[in-house]
C-alpha positions as CSV (number, residue, x, y, z in Angstrom):
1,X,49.5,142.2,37.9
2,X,46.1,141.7,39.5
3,X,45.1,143.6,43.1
4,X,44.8,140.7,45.0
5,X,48.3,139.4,44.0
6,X,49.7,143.1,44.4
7,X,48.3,143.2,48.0
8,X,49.4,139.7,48.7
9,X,53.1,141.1,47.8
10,X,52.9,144.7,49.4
11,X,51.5,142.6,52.9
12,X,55.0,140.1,52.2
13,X,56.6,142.9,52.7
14,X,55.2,144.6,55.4
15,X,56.2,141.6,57.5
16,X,59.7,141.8,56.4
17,X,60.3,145.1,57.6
18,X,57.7,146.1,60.7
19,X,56.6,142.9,61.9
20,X,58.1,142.2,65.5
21,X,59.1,138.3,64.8
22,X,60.7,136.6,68.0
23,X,59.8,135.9,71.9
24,X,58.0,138.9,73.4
25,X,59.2,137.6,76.6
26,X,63.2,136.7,77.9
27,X,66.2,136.1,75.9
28,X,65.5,135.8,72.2
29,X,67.8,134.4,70.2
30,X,65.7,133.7,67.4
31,X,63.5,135.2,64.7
32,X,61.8,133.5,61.7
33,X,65.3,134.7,59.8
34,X,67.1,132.6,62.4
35,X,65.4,129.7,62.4
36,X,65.6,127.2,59.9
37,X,64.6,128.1,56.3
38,X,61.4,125.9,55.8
39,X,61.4,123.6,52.7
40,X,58.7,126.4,50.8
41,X,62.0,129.0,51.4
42,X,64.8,126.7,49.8
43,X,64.1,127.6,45.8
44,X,67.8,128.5,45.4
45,X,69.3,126.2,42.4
46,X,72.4,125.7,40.4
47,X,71.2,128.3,38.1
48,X,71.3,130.7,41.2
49,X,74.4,129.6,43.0
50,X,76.6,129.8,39.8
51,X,75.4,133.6,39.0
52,X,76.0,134.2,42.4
53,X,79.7,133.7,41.6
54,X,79.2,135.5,38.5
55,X,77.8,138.2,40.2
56,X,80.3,139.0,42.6
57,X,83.5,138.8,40.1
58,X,82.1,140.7,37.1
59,X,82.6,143.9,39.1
60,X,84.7,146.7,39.2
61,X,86.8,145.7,42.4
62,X,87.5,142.1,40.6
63,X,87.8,144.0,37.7
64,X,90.4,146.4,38.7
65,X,92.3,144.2,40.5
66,X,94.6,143.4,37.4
67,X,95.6,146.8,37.7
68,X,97.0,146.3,41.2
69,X,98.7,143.2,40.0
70,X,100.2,144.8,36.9
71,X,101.6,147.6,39.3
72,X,103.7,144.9,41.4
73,X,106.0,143.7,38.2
74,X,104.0,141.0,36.9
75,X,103.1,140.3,33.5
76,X,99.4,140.0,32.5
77,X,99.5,135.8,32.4
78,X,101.2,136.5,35.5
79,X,97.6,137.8,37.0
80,X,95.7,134.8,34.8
81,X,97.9,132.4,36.8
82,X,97.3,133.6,39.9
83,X,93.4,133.4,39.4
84,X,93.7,129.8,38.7
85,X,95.1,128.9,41.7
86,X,93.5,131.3,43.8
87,X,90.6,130.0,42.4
88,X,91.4,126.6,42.7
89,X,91.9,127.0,46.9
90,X,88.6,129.3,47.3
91,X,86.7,126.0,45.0
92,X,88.0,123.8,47.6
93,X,87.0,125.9,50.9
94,X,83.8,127.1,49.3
95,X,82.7,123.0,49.3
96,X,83.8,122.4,53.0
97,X,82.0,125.7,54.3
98,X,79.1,125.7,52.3
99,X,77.9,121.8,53.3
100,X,77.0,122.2,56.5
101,X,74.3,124.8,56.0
102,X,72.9,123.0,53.0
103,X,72.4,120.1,55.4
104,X,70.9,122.1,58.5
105,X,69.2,125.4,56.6
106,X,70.7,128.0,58.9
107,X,72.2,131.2,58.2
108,X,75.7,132.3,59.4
109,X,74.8,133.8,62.9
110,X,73.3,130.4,63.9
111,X,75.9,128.2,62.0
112,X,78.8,130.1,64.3
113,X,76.9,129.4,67.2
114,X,78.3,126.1,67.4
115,X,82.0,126.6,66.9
116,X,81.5,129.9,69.4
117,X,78.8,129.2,71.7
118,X,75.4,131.7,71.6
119,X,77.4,134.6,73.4
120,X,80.4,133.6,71.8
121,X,79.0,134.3,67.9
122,X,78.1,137.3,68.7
123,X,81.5,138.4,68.3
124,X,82.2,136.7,65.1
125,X,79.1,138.4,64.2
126,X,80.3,141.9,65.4
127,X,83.6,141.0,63.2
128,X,81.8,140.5,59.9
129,X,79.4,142.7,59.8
130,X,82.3,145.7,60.3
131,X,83.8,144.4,57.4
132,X,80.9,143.8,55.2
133,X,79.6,147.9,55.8
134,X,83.1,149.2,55.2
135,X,83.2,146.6,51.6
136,X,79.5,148.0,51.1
137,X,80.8,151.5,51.2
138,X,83.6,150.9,48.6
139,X,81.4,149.1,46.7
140,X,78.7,152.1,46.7
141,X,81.8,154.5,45.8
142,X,82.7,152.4,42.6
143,X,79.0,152.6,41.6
144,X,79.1,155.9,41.8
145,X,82.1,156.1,39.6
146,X,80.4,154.7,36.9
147,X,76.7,156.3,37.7
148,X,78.8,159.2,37.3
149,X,79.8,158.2,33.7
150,X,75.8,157.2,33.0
151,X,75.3,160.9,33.6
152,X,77.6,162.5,31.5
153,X,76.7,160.3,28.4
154,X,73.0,161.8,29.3
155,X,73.7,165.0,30.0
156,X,77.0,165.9,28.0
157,X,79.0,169.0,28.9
158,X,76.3,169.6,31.5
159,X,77.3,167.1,33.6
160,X,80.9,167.8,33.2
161,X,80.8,171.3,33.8
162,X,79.1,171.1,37.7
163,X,81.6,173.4,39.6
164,X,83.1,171.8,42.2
165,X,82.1,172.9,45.9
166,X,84.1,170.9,47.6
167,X,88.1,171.3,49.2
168,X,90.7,169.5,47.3
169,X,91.6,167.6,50.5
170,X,88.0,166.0,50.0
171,X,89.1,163.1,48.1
172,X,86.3,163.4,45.7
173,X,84.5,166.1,43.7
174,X,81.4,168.0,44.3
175,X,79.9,165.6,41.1
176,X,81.5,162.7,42.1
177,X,79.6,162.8,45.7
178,X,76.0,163.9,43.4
179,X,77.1,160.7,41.3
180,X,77.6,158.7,44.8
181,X,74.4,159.3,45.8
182,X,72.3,159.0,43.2
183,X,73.5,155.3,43.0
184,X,72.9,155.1,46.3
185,X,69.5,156.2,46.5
186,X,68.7,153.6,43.3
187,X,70.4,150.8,45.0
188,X,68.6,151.5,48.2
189,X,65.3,149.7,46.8
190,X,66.9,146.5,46.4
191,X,67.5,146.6,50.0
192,X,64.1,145.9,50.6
193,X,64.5,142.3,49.0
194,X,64.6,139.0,51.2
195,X,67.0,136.7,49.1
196,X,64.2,134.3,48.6
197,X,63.7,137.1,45.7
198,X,67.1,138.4,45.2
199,X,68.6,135.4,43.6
200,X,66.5,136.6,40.6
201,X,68.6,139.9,40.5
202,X,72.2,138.0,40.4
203,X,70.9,135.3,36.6
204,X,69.7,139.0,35.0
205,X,72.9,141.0,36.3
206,X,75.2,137.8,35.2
207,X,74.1,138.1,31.7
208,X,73.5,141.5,31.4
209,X,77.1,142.5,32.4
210,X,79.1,139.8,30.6
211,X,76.9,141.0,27.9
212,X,78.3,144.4,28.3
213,X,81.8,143.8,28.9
214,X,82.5,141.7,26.2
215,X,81.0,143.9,23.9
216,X,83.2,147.1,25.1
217,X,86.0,144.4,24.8
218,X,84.7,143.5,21.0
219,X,84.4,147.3,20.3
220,X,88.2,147.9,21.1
221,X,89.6,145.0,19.4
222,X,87.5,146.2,16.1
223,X,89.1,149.3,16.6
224,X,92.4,148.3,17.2
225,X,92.5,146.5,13.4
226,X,90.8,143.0,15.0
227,X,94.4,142.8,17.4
228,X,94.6,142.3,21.0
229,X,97.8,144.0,20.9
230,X,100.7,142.6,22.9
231,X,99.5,143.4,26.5
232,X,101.6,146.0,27.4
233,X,100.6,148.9,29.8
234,X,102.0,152.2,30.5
235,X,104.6,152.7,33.1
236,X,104.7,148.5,33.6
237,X,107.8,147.3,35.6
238,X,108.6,143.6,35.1
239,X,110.7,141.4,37.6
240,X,111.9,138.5,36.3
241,X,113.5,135.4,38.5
242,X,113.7,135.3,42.2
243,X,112.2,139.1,42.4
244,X,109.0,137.5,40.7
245,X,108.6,134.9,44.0
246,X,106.8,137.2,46.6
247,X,104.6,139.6,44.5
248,X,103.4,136.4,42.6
249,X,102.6,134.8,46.1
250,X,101.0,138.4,47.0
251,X,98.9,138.1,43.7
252,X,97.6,134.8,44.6
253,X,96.6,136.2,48.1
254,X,95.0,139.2,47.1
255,X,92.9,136.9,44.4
256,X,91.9,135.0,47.1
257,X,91.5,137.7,49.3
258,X,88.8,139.7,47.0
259,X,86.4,137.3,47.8
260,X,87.1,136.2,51.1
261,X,84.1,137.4,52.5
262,X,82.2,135.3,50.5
263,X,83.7,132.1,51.8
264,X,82.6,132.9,55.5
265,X,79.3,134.0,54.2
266,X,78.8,130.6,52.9
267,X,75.7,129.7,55.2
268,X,73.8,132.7,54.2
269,X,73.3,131.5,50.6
270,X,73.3,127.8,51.0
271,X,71.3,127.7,53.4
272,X,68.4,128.3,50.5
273,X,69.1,125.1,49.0
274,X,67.6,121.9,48.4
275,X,70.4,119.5,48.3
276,X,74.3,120.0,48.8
277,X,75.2,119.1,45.2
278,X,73.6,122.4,44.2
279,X,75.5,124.7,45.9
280,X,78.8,123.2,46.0
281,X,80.3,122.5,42.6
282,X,77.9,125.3,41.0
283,X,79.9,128.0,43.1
284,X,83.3,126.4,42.6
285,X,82.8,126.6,38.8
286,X,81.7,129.6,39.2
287,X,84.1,131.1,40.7
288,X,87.0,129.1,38.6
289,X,85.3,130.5,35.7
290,X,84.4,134.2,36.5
291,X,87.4,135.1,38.1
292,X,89.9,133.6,35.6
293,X,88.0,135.7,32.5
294,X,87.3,138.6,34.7
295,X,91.2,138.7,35.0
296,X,91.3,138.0,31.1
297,X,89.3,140.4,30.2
298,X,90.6,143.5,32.0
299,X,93.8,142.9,31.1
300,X,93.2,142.3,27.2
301,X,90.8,145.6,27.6
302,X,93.4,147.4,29.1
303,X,96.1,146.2,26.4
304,X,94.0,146.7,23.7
305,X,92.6,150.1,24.7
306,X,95.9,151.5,25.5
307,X,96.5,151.4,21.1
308,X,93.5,152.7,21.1
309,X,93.3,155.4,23.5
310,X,97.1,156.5,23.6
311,X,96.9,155.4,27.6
312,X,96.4,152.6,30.0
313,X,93.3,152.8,32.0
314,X,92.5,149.9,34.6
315,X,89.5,151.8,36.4
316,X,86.6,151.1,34.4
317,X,84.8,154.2,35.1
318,X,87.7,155.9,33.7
319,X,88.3,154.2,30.5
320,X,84.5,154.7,29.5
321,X,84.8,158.3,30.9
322,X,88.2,158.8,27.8
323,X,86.1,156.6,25.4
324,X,83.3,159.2,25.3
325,X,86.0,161.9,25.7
326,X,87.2,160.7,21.9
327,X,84.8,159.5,20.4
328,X,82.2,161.7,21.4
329,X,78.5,161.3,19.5
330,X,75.6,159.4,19.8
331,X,77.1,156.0,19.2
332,X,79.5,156.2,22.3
333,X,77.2,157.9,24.4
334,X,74.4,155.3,23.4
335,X,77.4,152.5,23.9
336,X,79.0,153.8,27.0
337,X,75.5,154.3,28.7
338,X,74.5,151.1,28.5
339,X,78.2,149.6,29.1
340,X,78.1,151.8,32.6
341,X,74.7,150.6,33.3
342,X,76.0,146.9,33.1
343,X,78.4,147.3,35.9
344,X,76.2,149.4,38.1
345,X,74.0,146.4,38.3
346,X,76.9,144.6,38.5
347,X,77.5,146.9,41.5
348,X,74.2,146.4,42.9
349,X,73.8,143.0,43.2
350,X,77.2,142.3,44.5
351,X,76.3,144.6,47.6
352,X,73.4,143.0,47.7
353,X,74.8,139.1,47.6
354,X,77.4,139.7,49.5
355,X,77.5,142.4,51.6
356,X,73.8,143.6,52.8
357,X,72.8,140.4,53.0
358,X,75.4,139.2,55.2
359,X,75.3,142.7,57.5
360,X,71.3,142.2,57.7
361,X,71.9,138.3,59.1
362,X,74.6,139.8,61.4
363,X,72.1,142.0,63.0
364,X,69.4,139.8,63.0
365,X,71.7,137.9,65.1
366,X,72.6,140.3,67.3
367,X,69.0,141.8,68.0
368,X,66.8,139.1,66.8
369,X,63.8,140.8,68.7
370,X,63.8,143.8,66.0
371,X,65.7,143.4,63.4
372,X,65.0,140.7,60.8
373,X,67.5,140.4,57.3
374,X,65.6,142.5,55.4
375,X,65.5,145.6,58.3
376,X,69.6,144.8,58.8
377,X,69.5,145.3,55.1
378,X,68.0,148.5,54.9
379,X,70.7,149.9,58.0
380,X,74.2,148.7,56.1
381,X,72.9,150.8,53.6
382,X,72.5,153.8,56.2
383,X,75.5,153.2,57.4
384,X,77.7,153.3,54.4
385,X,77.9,156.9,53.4
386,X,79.5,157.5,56.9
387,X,82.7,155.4,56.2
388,X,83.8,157.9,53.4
389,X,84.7,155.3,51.1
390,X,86.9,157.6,48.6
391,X,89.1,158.1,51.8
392,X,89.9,154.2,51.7
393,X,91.1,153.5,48.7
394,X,93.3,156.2,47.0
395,X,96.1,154.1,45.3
396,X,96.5,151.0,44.1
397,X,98.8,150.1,47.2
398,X,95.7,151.1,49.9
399,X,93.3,148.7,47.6
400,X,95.9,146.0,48.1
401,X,96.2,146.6,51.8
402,X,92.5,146.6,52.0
403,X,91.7,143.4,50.3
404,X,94.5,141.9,52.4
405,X,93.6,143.0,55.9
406,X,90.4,142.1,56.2
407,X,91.3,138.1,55.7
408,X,93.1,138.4,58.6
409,X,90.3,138.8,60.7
410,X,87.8,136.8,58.8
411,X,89.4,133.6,57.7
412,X,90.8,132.2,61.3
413,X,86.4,132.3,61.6
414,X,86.1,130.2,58.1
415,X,88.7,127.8,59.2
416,X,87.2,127.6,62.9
417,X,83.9,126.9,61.5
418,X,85.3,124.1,58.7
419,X,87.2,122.2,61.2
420,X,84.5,122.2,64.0
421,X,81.7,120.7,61.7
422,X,83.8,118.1,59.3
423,X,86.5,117.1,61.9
424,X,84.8,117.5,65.1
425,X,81.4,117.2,65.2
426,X,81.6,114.7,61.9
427,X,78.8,116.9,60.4
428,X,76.5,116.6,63.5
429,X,74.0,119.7,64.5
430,X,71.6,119.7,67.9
431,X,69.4,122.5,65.9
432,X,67.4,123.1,68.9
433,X,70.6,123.7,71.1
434,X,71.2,126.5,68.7
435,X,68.9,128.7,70.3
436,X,69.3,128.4,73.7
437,X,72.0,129.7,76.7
438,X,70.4,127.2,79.1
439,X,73.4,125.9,80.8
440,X,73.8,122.1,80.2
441,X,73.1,122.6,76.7
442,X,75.4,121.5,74.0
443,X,76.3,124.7,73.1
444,X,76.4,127.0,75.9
445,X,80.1,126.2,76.9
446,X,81.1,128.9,79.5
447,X,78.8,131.4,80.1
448,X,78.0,130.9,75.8
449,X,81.2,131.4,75.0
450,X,83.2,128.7,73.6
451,X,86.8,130.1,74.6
452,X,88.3,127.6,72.5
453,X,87.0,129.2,69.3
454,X,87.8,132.6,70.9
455,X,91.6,131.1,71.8
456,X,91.9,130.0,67.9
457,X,90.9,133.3,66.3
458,X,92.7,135.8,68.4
459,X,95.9,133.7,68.0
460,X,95.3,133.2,63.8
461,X,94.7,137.1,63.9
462,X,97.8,138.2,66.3
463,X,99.5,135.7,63.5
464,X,99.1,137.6,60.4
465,X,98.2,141.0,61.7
466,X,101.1,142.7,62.6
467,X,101.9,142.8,58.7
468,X,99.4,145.2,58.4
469,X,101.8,148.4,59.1
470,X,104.3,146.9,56.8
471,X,102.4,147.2,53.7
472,X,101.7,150.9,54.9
473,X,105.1,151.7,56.0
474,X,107.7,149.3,54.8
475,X,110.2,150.2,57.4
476,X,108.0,150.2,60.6
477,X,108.4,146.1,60.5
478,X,110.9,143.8,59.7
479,X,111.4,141.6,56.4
480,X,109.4,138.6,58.3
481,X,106.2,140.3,59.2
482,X,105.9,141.5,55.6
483,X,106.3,138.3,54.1
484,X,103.7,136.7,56.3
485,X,101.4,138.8,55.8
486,X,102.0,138.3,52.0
487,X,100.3,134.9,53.2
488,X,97.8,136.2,55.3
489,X,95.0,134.7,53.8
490,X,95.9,130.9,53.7
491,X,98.3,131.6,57.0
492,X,95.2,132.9,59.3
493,X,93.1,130.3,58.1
494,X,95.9,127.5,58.9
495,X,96.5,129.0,62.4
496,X,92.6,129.3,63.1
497,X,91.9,125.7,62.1
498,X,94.9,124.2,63.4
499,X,94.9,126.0,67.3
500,X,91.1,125.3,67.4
501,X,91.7,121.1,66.5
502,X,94.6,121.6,69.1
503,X,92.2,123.2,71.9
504,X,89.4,120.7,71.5
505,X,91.6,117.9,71.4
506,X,92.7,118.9,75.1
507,X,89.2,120.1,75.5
508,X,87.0,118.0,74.1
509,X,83.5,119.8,73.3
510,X,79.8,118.2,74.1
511,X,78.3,116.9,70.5
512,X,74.8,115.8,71.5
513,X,72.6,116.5,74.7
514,X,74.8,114.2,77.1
515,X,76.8,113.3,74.3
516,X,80.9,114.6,74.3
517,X,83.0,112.0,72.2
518,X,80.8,111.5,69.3
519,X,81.5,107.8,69.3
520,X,78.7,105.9,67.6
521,X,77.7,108.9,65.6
522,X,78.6,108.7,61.6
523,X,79.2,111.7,59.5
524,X,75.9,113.7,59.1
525,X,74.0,111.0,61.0
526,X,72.0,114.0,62.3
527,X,71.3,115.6,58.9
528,X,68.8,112.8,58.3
529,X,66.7,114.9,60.1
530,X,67.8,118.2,60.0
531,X,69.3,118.5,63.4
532,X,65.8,117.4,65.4
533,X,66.0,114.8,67.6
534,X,62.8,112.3,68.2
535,X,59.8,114.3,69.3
536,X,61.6,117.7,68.4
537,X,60.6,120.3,66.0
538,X,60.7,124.0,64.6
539,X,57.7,125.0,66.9
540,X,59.4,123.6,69.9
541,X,61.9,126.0,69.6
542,X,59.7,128.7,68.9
543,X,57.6,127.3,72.2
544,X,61.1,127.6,74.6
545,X,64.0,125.0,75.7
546,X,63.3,122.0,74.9
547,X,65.1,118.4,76.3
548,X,65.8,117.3,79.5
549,X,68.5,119.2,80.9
550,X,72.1,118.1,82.0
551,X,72.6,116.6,84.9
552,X,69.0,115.0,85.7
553,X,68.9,111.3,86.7
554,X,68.4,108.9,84.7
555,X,69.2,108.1,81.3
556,X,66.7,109.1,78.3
557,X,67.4,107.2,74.8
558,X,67.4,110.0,72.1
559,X,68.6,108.6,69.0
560,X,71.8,106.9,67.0
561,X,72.2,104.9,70.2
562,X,72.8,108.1,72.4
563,X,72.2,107.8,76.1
564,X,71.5,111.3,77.6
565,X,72.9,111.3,81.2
């Protein structure tokens, strides 16, 4: 790498992270993160979209997850099942969510904004961003798990031996926490990537770790006589006829629930690509395909391992951890190294795809003036060491009660956001509207706030949450609440999309400047050109409100046959 190209880089850079990128004067409600990724930006492909899938599933919290499912009676097709038809409903969603910002080039603060209104989003924003730290922290703890095998196939006994320092009410070992933080500080780098450059990361991990857990996978069958065995698992309770209905239903939700964030996220990715068809079937093969093998390949693992090792081990960490405990030598060590370094990429890039990213957007959104995707970035990963991840999940009951909760408060947002742009608005976006609070404008609503929007989550949340405290206490709510929230992730959405069609039915909500009905207007009329109506631009946003405002006489022709009162 020559100087001038490495100077060119290091000065990218630099105006990532100090450069002050919005209005130095009034409201700002945009930075050059906000605003619409220019066509030099959008290098996402298929390639890119489908690894992102890839990404996110081949990782230990996907991975584990049959062990959650195992532990509620069902059989190990049982858990291949319900990844097909979880997968099948998150395909669907993932197409109707993901359009819009392929279309328009906006990221997931800005996209909100018109369901919400500019004050509105901000709660949304608030909403995700919680959730995405809090999934960045467990994801970090994971990573350590598995650093922490890394280190012992390095170090040996030495690694094992570290006295522990800490109280046994810690919920994690004095190594364990070393472990935690050396993967931390690694992964920290990658926070300094703008996903312009971070799709690179998700093609390498996606091969790399298939790579490497198909090969542990091959190893164990070799070892086990070339069997798969007849995937059974220690201490495994099977129901059988109507006891099979409700944890099956619970399996499908928590499939779907695993990558629920991803499906609100939606805008933050595809907004970096060309043309919808590249986003849109890419990620629902994706997913179809990663999380159905994922789900295949844990269990057989697991099955085949148990001959093997004598015992069942789900966790990852802790089935390489007893692999180098019996086979001990340079061949496991020199296997289980560079098995454990497959998933900490894993690890990596599926904080960095789906949760940094996301949190860095959030706050971007929420203080456009100085923070910018990259800076937001850098501060989830600040953050996530103070939400004491080993505290969350302790059993395989708390990771199931974390997967689920969290849909509750982020899908009524997915559904409010799918209805409003391919029911309501037919696909429509004023861009420039997006980034103003002026009153008049289409999407300023009361105050900014769109109480519609605000109506239709709290009422698909109040719907669903109250199952919460039964899956952590089974007798502090009755048989209903439990069941519902068995459902939570396709109920919250239902109840979010169906109150917020309701509410703008009875209040109907302004489409284009002077424009409420959106008669005359066909689907994605406004796409054509990106949300800009005649004479408006990019710079004219960056320049201040643009239009004539509500309410001044006269009419003003501004496109598709709109008259602007």
């Amino acid at each position: 790498m020559d100087g001038l190209t490495l100077r060119s880089r290091l000065a990218k850079a630099r105006k990532y992270i100090l450069t002050r990128d919005a209005p130095k004067e009034g409201a700002a409600y945009f930075n050059e993160d906000l605003l619409p990724t220019p066509p030099e930006h959008r290098t996402w492909n298929v390639l890119h979209f489908f690894t992102y899938y890839l990404t996110t599933t081949f990782s230990p919290s996907s991975y584990n997850l049959g062990a959650t499912l195992i532990s509620l009676g069902l059989l190990w097709w049982h858990c291949i099942l319900a990844a097909v038809i979880g997968s099948f409903i998150l395909s669907i969603i993932v197409v109707l969510n993901s359009r819009g910002a392929t279309r328009y080039h906006v990221g997931y603060p800005v996209y909100v904004r018109a369901s919400s209104g500019i004050g509105g989003s901000k709660l949304f924003v608030v909403v995700r961003a919680s959730v995405a730290i809090i999934y960045f922290a467990t994801q970090s703890y994971y990573g350590g798990m598995i650093t922490s095998v890394c280190l012992r196939a390095i170090f040996g006994d030495s690694w094992v031996n570290l006295p522990n320092r800490l109280p046994s009410n810690a919920g994690i070992t004095s190594r364990d926490l070393l472990a935690f933080f050396v993967f931390w500080v690694v992964q920290f780098g990658v926070m300094f990537l703008h996903p312009t450059v971070l799709r690179h990361l998700f093609v390498i991990k996606a091969v790399y770790t298939t790579v490497a857990l198909l090969g542990v996978l091959g190893w164990a069958i070799h070892m086990n006589g070339g069997s798969l065995g007849d995937f059974s698992f220690d201490g495994q309770v099977t129901l059988h006829g109507s006891a099979l209905v409700w944890p099956m239903i619970q399996a499908i939700n928590s499939v779907m629930g695993a990558l629920c964030p991803i499906l609100v996220n939606q805008p933050d990715v595809s907004r970096y690509a060309t043309r919808p068809s590249q986003a849109t079937w890419s990620q629902s093969l994706g997913i179809l395909i990663s999380k159905v093998l994922v789900m295949f390949v844990s269990c057989a693992t697991t099955s085949v391992t148990t001959h093997v090792l004598g015992k069942s081990f789900w966790n990852v960490w802790d089935l390489y951890d007893e692999i180098l405990t019996q086979f001990w030598g340079t061949q496991a060590r020199a296997g289980m190294f560079f098995a454990s370094l497959g998933m900490v990429l894993a690890i990596i890039a599926t904080n960095a795809g789906t949760n940094s990213l996301p949190v860095g957007a959030d706050l971007s959104g929420l203080v456009p003036s100085y923070i910018n995707i990259v800076r937001g970035q850098i501060l989830c990963a600040l953050l996530a060491p103070l939400c004491v991840p080993w505290k969350i999940i302790s059993s395989a009951q708390s990771f199931l009660t974390f997967l689920g909760s969290y849909t509750v408060f982020l899908m009524p947002t997915c559904g409010i956001m799918v209805v409003d742009y391919w029911i309501i608005r037919k696909g429509n976006f004023h861009l420039p509207s997006l980034y103003t609070k002026e009153p008049g404008k289409v999407y300023s609503y009361y105050h900014g706030w769109n109480l519609r929007s605000i109506a239709a989550w709290a009422g698909g949340v109040a719907f669903t949450v109250h199952g919460i405290a039964g899956s952590l206490d089974s007798s502090s709510v009755g048989q209903a609440s439990k069941s519902i929230y068995k459902l939570g992730f396709l109920l919250s959405f239902a109840m979010g999309s169906f109150l917020y069609y309701v509410f703008t039915l009875i209040w109907p909500v302004p489409i284009l400047p002077g424009h409420v009905s959106g008669d005359g207007l066909g689907f994605e009329d406004m796409a054509a050109t990106e949300g800009f109506l005649d004479g408006e631009s990019v710079e004219g946003v960056r320049a201040g409100p643009t239009g004539v405002a509500l309410g001044e006489e006269g009419e003003k022709e501004v496109g598709f046959g709109v008259k602007e009162v």
